[in-house]
N, CA, C, O and CB atoms as a CASP TS submission, in Angstrom:
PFRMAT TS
TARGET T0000
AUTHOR 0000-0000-0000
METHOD Language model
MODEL 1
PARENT N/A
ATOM      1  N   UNK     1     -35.420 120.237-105.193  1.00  0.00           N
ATOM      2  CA  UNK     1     -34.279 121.124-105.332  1.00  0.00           C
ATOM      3  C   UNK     1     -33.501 121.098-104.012  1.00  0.00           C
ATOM      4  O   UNK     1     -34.108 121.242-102.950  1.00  0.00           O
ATOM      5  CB  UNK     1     -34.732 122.582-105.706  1.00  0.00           C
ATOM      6  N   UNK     2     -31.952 120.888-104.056  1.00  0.00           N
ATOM      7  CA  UNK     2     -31.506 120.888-102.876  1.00  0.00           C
ATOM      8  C   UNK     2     -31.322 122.020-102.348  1.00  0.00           C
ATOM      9  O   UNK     2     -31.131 122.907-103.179  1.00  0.00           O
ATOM     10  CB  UNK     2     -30.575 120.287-102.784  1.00  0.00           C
ATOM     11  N   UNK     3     -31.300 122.418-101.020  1.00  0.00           N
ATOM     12  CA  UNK     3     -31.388 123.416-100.092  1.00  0.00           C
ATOM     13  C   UNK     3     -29.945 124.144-100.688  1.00  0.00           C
ATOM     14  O   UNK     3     -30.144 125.296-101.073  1.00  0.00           O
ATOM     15  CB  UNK     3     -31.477 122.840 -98.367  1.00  0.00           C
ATOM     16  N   UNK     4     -28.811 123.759-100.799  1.00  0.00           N
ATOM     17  CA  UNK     4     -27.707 124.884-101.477  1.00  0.00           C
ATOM     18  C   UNK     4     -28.442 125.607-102.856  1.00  0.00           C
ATOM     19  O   UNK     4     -28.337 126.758-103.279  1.00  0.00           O
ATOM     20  CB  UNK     4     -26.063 123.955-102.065  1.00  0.00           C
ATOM     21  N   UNK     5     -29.053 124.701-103.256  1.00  0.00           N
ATOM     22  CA  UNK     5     -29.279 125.407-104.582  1.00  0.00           C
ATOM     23  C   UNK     5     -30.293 126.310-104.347  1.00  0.00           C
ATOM     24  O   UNK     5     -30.408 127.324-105.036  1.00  0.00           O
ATOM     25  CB  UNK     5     -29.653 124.505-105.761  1.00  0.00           C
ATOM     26  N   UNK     6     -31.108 126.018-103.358  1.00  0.00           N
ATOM     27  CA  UNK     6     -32.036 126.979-103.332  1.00  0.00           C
ATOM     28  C   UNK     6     -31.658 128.309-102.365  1.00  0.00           C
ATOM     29  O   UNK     6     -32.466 129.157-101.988  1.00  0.00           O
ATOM     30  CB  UNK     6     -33.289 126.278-102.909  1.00  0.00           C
ATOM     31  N   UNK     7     -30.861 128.284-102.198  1.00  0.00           N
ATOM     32  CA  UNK     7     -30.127 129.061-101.645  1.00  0.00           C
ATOM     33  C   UNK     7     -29.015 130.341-102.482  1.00  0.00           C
ATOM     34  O   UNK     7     -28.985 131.571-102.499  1.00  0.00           O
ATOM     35  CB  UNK     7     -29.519 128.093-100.923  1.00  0.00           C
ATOM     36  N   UNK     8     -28.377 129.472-102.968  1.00  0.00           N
ATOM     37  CA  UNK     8     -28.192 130.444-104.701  1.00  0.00           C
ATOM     38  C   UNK     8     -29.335 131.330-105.081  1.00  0.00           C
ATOM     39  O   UNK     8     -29.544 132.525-104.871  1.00  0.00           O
ATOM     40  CB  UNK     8     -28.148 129.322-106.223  1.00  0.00           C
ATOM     41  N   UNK     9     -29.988 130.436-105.679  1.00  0.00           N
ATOM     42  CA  UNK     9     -31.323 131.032-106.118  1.00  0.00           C
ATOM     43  C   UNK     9     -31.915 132.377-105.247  1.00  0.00           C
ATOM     44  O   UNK     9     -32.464 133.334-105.794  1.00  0.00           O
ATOM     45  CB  UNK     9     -32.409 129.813-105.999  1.00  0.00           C
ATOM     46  N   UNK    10     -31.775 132.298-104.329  1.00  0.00           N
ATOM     47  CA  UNK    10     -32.389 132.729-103.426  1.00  0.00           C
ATOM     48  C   UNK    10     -31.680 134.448-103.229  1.00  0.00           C
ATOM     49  O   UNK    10     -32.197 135.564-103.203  1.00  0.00           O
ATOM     50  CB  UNK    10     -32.267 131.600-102.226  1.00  0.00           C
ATOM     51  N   UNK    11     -30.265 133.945-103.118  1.00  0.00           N
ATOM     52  CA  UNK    11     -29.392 135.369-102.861  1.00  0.00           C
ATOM     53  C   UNK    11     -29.299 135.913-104.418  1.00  0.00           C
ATOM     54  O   UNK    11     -29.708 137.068-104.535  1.00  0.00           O
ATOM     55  CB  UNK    11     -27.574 135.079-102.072  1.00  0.00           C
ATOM     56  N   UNK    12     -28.937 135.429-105.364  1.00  0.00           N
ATOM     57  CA  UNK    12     -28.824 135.578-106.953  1.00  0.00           C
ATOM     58  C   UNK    12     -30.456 137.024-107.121  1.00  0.00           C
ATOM     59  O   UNK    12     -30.570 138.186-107.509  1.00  0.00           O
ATOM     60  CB  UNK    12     -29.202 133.358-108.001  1.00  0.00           C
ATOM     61  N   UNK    13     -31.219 136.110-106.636  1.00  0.00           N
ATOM     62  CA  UNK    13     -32.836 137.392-106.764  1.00  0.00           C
ATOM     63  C   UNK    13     -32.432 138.440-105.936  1.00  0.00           C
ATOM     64  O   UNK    13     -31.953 139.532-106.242  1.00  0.00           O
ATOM     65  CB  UNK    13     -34.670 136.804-105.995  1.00  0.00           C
ATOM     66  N   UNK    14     -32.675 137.989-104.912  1.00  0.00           N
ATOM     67  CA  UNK    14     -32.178 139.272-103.809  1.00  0.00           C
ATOM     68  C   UNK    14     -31.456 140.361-104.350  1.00  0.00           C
ATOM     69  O   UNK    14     -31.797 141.527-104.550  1.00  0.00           O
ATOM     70  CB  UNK    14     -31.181 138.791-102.667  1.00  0.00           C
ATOM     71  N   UNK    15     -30.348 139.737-104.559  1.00  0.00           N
ATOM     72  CA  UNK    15     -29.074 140.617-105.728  1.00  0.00           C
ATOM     73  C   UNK    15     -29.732 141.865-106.558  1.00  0.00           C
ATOM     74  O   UNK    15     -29.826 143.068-106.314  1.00  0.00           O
ATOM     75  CB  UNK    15     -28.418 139.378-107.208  1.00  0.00           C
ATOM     76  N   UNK    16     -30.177 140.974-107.730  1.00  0.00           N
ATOM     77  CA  UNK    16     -31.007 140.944-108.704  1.00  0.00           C
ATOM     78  C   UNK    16     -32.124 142.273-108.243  1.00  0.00           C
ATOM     79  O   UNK    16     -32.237 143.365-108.800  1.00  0.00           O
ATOM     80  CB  UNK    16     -31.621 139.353-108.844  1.00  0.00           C
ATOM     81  N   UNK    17     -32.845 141.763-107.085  1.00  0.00           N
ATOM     82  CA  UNK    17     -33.823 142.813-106.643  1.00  0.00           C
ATOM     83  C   UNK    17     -32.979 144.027-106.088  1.00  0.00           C
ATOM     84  O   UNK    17     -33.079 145.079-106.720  1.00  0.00           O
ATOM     85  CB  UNK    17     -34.862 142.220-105.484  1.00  0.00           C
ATOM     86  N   UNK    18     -32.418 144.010-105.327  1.00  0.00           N
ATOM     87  CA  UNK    18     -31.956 145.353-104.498  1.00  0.00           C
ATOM     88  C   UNK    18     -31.363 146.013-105.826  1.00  0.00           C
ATOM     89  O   UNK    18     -31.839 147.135-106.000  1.00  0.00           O
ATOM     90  CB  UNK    18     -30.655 145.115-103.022  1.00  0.00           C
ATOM     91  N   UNK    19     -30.395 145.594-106.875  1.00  0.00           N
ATOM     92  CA  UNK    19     -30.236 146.873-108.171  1.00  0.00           C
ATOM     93  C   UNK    19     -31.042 147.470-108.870  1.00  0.00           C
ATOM     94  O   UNK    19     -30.923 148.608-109.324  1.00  0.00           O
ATOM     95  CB  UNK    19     -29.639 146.603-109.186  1.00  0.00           C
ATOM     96  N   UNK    20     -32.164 146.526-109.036  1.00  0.00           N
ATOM     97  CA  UNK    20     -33.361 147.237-109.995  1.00  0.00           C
ATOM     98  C   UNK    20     -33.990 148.328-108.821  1.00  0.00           C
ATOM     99  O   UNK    20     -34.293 149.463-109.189  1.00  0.00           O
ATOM    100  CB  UNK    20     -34.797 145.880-110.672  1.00  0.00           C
ATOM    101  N   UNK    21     -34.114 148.040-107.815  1.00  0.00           N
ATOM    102  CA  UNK    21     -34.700 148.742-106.719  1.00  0.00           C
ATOM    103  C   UNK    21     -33.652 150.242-106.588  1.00  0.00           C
ATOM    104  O   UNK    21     -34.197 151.345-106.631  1.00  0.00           O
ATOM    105  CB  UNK    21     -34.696 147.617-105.227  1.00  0.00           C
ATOM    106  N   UNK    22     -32.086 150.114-106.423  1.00  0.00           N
ATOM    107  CA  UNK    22     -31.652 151.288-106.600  1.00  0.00           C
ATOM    108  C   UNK    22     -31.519 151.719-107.809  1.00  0.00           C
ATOM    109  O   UNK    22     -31.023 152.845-107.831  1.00  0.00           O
ATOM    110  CB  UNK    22     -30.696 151.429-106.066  1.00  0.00           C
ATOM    111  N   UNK    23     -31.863 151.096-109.271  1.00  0.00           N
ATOM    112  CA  UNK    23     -31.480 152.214-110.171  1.00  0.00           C
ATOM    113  C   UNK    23     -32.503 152.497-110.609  1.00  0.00           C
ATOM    114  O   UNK    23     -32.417 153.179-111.630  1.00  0.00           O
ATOM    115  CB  UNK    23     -30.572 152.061-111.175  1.00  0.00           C
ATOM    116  N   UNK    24     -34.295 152.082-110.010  1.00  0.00           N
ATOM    117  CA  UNK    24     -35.170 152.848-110.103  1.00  0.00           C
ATOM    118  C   UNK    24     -35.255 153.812-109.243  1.00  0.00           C
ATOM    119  O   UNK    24     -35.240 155.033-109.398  1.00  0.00           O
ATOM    120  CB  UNK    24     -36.057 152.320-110.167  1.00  0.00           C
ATOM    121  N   UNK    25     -35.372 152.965-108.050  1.00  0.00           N
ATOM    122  CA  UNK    25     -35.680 154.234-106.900  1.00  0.00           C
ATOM    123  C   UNK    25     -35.046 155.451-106.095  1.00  0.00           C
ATOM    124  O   UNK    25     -35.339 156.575-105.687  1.00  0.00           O
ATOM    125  CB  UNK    25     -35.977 153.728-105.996  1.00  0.00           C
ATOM    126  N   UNK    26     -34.010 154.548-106.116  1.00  0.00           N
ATOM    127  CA  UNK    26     -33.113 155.453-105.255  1.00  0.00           C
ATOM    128  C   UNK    26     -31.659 156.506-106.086  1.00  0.00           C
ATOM    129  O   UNK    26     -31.257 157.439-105.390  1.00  0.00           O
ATOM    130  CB  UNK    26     -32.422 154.233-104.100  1.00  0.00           C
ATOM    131  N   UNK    27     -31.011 156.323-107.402  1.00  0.00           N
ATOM    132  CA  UNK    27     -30.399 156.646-107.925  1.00  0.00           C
ATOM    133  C   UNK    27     -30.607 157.976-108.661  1.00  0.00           C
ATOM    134  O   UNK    27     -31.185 157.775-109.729  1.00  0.00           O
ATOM    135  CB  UNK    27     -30.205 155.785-108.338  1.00  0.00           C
ATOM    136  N   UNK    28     -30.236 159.676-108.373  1.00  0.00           N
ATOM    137  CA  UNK    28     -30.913 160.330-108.827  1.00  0.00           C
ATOM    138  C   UNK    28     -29.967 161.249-109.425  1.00  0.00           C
ATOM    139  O   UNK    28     -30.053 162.475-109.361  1.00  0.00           O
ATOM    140  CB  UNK    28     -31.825 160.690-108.039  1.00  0.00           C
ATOM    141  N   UNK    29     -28.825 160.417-110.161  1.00  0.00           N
ATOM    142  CA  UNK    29     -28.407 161.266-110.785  1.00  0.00           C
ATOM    143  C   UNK    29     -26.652 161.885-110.358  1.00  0.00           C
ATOM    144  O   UNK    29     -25.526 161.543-110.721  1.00  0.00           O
ATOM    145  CB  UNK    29     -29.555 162.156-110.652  1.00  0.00           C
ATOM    146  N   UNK    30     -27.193 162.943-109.412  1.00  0.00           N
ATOM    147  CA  UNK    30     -26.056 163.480-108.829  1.00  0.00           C
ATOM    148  C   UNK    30     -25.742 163.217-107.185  1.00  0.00           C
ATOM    149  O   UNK    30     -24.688 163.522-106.628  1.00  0.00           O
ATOM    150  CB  UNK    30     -26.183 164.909-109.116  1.00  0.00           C
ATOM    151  N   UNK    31     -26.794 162.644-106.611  1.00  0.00           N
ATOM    152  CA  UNK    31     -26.044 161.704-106.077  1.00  0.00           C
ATOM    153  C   UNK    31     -26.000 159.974-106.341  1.00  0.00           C
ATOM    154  O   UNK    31     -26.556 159.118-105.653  1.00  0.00           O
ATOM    155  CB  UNK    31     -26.324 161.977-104.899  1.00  0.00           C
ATOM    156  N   UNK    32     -25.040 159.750-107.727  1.00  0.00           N
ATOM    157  CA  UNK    32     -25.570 158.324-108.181  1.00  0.00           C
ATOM    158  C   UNK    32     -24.257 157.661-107.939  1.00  0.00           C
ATOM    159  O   UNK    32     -23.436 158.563-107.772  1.00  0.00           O
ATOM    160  CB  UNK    32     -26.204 158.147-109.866  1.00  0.00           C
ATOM    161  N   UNK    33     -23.832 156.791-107.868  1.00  0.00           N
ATOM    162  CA  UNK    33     -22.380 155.608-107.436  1.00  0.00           C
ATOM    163  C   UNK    33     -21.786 156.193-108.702  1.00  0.00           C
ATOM    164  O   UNK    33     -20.691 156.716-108.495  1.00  0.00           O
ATOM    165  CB  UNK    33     -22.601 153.399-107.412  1.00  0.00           C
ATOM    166  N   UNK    34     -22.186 156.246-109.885  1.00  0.00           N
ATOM    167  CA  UNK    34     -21.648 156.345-110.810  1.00  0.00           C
ATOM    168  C   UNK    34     -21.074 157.495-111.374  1.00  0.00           C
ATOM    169  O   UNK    34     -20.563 157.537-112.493  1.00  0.00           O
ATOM    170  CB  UNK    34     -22.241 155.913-111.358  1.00  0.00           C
ATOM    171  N   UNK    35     -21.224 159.029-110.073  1.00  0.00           N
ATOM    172  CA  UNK    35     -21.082 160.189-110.220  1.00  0.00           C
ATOM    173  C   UNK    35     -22.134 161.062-110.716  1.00  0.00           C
ATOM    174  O   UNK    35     -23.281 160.824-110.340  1.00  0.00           O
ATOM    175  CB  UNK    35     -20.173 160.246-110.818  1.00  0.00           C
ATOM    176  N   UNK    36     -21.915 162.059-111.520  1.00  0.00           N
ATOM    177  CA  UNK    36     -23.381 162.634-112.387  1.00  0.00           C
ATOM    178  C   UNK    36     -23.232 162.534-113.420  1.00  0.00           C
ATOM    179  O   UNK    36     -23.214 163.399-114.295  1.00  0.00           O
ATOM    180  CB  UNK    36     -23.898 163.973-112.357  1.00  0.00           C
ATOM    181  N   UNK    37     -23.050 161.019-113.499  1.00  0.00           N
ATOM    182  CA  UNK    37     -23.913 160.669-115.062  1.00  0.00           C
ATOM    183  C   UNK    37     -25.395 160.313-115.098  1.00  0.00           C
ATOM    184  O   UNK    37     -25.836 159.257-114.645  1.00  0.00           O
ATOM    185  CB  UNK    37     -23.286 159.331-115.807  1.00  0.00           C
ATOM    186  N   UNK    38     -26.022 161.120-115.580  1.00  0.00           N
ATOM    187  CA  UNK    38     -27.341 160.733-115.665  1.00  0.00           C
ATOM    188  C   UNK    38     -27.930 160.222-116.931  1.00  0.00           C
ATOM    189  O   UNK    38     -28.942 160.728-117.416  1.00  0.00           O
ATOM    190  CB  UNK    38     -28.031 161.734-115.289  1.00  0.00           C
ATOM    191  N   UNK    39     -27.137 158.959-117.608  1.00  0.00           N
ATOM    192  CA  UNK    39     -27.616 158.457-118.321  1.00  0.00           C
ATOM    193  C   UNK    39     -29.108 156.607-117.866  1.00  0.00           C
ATOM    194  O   UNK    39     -29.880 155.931-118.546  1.00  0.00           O
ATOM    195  CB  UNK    39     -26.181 158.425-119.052  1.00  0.00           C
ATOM    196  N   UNK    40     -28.754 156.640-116.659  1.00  0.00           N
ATOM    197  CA  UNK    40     -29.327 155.899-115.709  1.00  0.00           C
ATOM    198  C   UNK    40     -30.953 156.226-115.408  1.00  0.00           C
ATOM    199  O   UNK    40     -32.047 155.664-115.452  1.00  0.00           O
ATOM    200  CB  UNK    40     -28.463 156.101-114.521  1.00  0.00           C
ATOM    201  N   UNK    41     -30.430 157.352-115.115  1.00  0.00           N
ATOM    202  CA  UNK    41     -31.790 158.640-114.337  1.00  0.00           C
ATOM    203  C   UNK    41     -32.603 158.609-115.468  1.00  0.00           C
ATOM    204  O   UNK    41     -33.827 158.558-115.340  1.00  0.00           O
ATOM    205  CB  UNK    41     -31.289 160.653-113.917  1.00  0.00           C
ATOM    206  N   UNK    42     -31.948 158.641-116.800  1.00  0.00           N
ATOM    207  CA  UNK    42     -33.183 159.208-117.447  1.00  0.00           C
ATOM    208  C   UNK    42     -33.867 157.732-118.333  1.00  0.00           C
ATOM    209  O   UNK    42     -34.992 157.621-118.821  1.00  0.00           O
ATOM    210  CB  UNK    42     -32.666 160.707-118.624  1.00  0.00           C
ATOM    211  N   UNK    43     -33.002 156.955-118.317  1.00  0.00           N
ATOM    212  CA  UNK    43     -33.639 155.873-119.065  1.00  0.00           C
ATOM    213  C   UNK    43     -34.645 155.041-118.241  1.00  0.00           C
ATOM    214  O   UNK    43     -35.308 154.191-118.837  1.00  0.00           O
ATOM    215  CB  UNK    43     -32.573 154.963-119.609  1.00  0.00           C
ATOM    216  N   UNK    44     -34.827 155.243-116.760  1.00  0.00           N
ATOM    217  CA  UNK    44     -35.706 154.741-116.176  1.00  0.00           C
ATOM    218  C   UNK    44     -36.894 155.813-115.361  1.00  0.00           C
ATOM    219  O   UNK    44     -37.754 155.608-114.504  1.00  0.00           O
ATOM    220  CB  UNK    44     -34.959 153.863-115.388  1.00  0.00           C
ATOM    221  N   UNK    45     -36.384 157.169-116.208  1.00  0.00           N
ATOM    222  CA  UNK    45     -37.418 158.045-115.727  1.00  0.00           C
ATOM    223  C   UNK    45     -38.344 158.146-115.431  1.00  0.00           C
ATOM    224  O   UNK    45     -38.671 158.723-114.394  1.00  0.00           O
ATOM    225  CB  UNK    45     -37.626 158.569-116.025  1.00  0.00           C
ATOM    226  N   UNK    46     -39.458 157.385-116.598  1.00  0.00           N
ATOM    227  CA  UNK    46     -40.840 156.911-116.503  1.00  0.00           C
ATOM    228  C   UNK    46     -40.885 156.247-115.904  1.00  0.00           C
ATOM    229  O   UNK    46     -41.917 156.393-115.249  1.00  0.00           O
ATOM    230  CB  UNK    46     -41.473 156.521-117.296  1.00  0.00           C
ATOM    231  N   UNK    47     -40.173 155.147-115.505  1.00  0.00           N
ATOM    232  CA  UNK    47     -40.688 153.719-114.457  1.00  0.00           C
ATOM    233  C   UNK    47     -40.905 154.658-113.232  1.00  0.00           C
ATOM    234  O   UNK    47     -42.089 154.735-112.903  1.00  0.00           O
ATOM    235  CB  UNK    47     -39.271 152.166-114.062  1.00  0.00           C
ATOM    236  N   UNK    48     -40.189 155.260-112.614  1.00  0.00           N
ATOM    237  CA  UNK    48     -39.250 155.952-111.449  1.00  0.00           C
ATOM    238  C   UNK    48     -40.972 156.870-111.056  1.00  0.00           C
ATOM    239  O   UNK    48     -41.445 156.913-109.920  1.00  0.00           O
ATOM    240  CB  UNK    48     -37.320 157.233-112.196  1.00  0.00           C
ATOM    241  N   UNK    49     -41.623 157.495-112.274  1.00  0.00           N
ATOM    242  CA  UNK    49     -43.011 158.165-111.794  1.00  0.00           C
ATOM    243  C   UNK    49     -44.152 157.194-111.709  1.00  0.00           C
ATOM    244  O   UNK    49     -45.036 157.200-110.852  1.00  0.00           O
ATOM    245  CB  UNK    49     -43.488 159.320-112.798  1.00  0.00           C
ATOM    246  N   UNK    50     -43.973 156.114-113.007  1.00  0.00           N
ATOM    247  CA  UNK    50     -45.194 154.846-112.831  1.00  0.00           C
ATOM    248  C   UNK    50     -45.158 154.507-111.464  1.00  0.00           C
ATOM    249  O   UNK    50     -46.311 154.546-111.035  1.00  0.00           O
ATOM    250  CB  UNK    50     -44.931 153.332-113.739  1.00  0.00           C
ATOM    251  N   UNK    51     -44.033 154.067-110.238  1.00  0.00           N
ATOM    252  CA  UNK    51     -44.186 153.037-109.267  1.00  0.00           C
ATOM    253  C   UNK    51     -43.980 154.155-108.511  1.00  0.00           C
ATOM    254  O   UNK    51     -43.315 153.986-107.489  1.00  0.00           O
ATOM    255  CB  UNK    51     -43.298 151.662-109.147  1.00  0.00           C
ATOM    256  N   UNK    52     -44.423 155.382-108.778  1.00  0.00           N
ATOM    257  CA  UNK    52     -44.593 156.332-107.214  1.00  0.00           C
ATOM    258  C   UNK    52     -42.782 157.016-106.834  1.00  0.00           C
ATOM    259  O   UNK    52     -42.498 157.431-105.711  1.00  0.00           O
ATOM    260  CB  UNK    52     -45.255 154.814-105.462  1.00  0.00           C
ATOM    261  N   UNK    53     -42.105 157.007-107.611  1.00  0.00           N
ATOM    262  CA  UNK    53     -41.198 157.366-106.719  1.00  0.00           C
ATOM    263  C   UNK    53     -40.330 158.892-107.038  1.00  0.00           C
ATOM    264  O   UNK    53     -39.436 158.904-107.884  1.00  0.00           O
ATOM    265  CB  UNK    53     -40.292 156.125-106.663  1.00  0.00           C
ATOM    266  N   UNK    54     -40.574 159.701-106.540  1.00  0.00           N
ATOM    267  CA  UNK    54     -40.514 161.341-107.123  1.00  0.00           C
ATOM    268  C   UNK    54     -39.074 161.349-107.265  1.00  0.00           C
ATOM    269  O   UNK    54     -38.305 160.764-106.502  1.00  0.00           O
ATOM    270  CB  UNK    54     -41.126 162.752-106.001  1.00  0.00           C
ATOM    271  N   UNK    55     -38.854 161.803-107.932  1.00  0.00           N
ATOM    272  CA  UNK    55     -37.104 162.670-108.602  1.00  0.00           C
ATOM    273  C   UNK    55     -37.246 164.077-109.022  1.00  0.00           C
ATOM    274  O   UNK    55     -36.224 164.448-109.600  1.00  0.00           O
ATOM    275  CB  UNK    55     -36.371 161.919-110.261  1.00  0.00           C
ATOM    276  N   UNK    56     -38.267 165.109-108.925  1.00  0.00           N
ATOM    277  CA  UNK    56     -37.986 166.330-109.313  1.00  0.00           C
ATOM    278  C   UNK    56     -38.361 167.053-107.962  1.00  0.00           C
ATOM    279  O   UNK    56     -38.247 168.275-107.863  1.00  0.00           O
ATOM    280  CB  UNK    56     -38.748 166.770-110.651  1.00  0.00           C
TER
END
């Protein structure tokens, strides 16, 4: 694989990782990018207590 491509690859995950990471962990609602919609908050509610990460 050539080094550009793996390089794509590379930032594309990263990407990829840091959103799943804020709209499990860090996104709580009212203070969320998206304002207080908490349609976010609650559809990953359970993940958000499975991997340790408190919201109440």
């Amino acid at each position: 694989m050539p080094v550009s491509k793996a390089v794509l690859w590379l930032a594309g995950t990263t990407i990829l990782a840091l959103a799943v990471y804020y709209f499990i962990g860090v996104d709580q609602g009212a203070v969320s990018v998206f304002g207080r919609d908490m349609h976010i908050h609650e559809f990953v509610h359970d993940a958000r207590h499975f991997l340790g990460f408190p919201c109440h």
